[in-house]
Every structure is written in C-alpha cells, then in structure tokens.
N, C-alpha and C positions, 0 to 999 in steps of 0.2 A: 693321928694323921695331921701333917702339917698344911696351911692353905697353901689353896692352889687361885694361881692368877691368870689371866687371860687378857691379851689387850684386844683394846677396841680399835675395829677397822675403821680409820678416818683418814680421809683424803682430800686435799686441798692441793690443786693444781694453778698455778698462775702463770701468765705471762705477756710482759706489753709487746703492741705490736708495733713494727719500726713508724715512725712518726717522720712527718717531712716538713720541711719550712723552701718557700717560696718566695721571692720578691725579685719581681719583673722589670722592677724599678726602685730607684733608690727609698722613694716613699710611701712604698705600698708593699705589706706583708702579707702572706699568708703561713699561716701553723696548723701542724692536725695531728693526731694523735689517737693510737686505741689503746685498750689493754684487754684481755680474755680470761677469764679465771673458769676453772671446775669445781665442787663440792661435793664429795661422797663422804657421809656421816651415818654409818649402821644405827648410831643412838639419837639421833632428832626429836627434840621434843615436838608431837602433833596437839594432843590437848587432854584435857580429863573431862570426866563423865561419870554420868551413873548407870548403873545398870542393878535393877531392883533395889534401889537404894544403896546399894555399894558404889562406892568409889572404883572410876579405872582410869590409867593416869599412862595412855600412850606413848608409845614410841614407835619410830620407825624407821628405813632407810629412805635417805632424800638423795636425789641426787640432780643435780642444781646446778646450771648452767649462767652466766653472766657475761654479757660484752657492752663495755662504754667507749664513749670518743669523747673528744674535744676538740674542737677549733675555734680558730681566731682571724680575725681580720683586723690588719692594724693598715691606716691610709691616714698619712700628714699632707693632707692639701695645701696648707701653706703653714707656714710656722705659728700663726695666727690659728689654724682652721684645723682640726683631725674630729676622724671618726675610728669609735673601734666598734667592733662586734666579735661577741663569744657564745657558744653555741655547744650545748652538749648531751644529749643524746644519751639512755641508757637504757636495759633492758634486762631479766633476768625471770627464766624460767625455773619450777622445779617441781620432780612428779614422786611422791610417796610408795613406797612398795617395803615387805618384810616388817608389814606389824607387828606389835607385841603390847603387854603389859605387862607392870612392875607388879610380882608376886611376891618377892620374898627379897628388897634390894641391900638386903647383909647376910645375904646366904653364902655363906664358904666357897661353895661352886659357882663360877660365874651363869651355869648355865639353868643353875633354880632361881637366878634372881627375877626369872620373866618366865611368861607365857606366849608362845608362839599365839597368833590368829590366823588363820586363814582370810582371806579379805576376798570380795567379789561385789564388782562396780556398778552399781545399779541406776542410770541416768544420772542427776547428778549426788548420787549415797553412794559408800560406800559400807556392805555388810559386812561385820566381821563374827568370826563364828570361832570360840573357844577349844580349846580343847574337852570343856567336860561338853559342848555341843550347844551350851548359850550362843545364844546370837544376838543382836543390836546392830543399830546401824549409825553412822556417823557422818555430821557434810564430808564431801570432797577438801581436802588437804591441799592437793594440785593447784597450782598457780603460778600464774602472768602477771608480772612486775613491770608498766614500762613510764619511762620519765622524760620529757625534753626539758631543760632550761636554757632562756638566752636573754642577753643584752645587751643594747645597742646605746654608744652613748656618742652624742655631736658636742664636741668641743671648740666654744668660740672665745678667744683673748681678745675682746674689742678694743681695751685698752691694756694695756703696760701693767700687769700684775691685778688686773679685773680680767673676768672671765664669766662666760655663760656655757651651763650645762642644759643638756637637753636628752632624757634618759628612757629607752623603752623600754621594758620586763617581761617577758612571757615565758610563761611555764605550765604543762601538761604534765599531768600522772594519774596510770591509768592503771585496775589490779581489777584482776579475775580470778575467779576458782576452778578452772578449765584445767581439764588433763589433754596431754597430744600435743602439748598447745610448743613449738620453736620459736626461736629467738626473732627468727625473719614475724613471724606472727605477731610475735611484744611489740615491734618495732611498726608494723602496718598498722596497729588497733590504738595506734597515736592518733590519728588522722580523725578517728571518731572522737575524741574527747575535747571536750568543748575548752577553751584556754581562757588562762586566767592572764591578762592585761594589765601593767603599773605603767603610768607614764609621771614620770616627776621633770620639775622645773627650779632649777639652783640657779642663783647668782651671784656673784661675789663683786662687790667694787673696792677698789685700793682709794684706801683715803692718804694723802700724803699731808706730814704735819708741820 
C-alpha cells in the first residue's frame, strides 16, 4: 500500500486597514495607520510534559487574532524648531482548542501520528484526558498580548549646522494567560501596566575650521 498524505489546515489571514494623512497646515502633519491579521493553525505547538514519567509533547488548534496602528505627528514650528512624535499601539489575542499528542509522528497515516485529548477548563488548568482514559492537567495556553511604544523628540538648530535634541521614550507590554480574553480587552489592560520612561539628551556643535 502506497502512503497516504493529508494536509494541514492552516490559515493566515491579513489585511491593512486604509491609513490617512492630514495636515491642516503647511507645517503640521498628521499620519495613521492599522493593519489586522487572523491565525488558524490545527498544529500549534503548546508545550511538552510528562506524565508518569513519559514524555508528552502537545499540540493544538490556536486561533489568534492581532491588530496594530501607528501614528505620527510631524510640526516644523520654525525651520529652526520641530517636533515629532510616533505612537504605536498593538495587541494580540489567542485561545487554544482541539488538543492532541504526538504518538507515532512517522506513521504512514497522517491520522496515527497523534492522540486526540479531550480538554476541560478548570479555573485557571486545563485537564486533558487521553484516549486510554489518562488524565493530567496543564497551565492555561490562552493568552493576551498587548504593547504601546512611542517617541517624542524636540528638535533645536540653535546655530547653523549645531543642533539640540531632546527625546522621550515610553513603552508598556503587557501578557496574560487569560481565555475570553478580545482585542478591545488587550488594548484596555495597557492602562494597568506600569511604563518604562527613557529620556535622553544629544547635542551636537559645528566646529568651522
């Protein structure tokens, strides 16, 4: 009997969303910008384990949701003077279902290579329960992804090829193990995460010779 093959259901969906630019005036910009992607992967690696001493080396189906942006702000106060600021925002959920383990992964039939589990969510475990009727339990998989970055920087040319920089950094990222959990939710649970602050100070002088 000759082998037999099977492909794997995996899906990736992308797409940006229309992005606008504004300026109100000749010296003042505005930019913005998203994009949105999907993830469906039947074979996701979740982790390995043991169970009575044996090795068990998961999989599952994830399915994983993502949306970012960017913007900008660009202001030339005088030819001398500008500031910009860039700002970007990201987030990304995703909830595990359709476990299995790797039983036999060179078996001729795609469908000996694994053992279905049955899975049932216990607070924050999830128990999975075998075909021959093993059980074990394993953390939550499920998780909240979510990121801001931005910077702000003031640009002064006091003199003719000197200049002074003046730069602020801030950047939040924030992950949990949460199932249920939407995009709008990654996006609010920013607000608790304490931010991490760079302020730097550049200068440059032109030496003429």
């Amino acid at each position: 009997m000759g082998r037999q093959f099977c492909t794997v259901d995996t899906e990736r969906r992308g797409s940006p969303l229309p992005g606008i630019t504004y300026r109100p005036i000749n010296t003042l910009k505005f930019t913005a910008g998203a994009d949105y992607s999907e993830n469906r992967d039947e074979l996701q690696y979740v982790r390995g384990t043991l169970v009575d001493g044996q090795p068990r080396y998961l999989l599952g189906r994830i399915d994983q949701k993502t949306l970012g942006a960017t913007f900008r702000i660009d202001y030339n106060i005088t030819p001398e003077l500008s500031l910009q600021y860039y700002g970007s925002p990201f987030a990304s959920v995703g909830r595990y279902s359709g476990f299995k383990s790797v039983a036999a992964p060179k078996a001729d039939h795609y469908s000996d290579r694994f053992e279905l589990s049955g899975a049932e969510r216990v607070g924050g475990r999830i128990v999975l329960t075998e075909p021959s009727g093993q059980s074990y339990e394993i953390g939550n998989p499920d998780f909240q992804f979510s990121q801001f970055r931005s910077n702000m920087v003031f640009r002064w040319e006091y003199k003719p090829g000197s200049q002074l920089f003046l730069v602020w950094s801030n950047e939040r990222t924030g992950f949990e193990n949460v199932s249920g959990s939407h995009l709008h939710d990654a996006f609010s649970g920013l607000r608790k995460v304490f931010p991490n602050n760079l302020f730097l100070i550049k200068l440059n002088y032109w030496f003429s010779l």
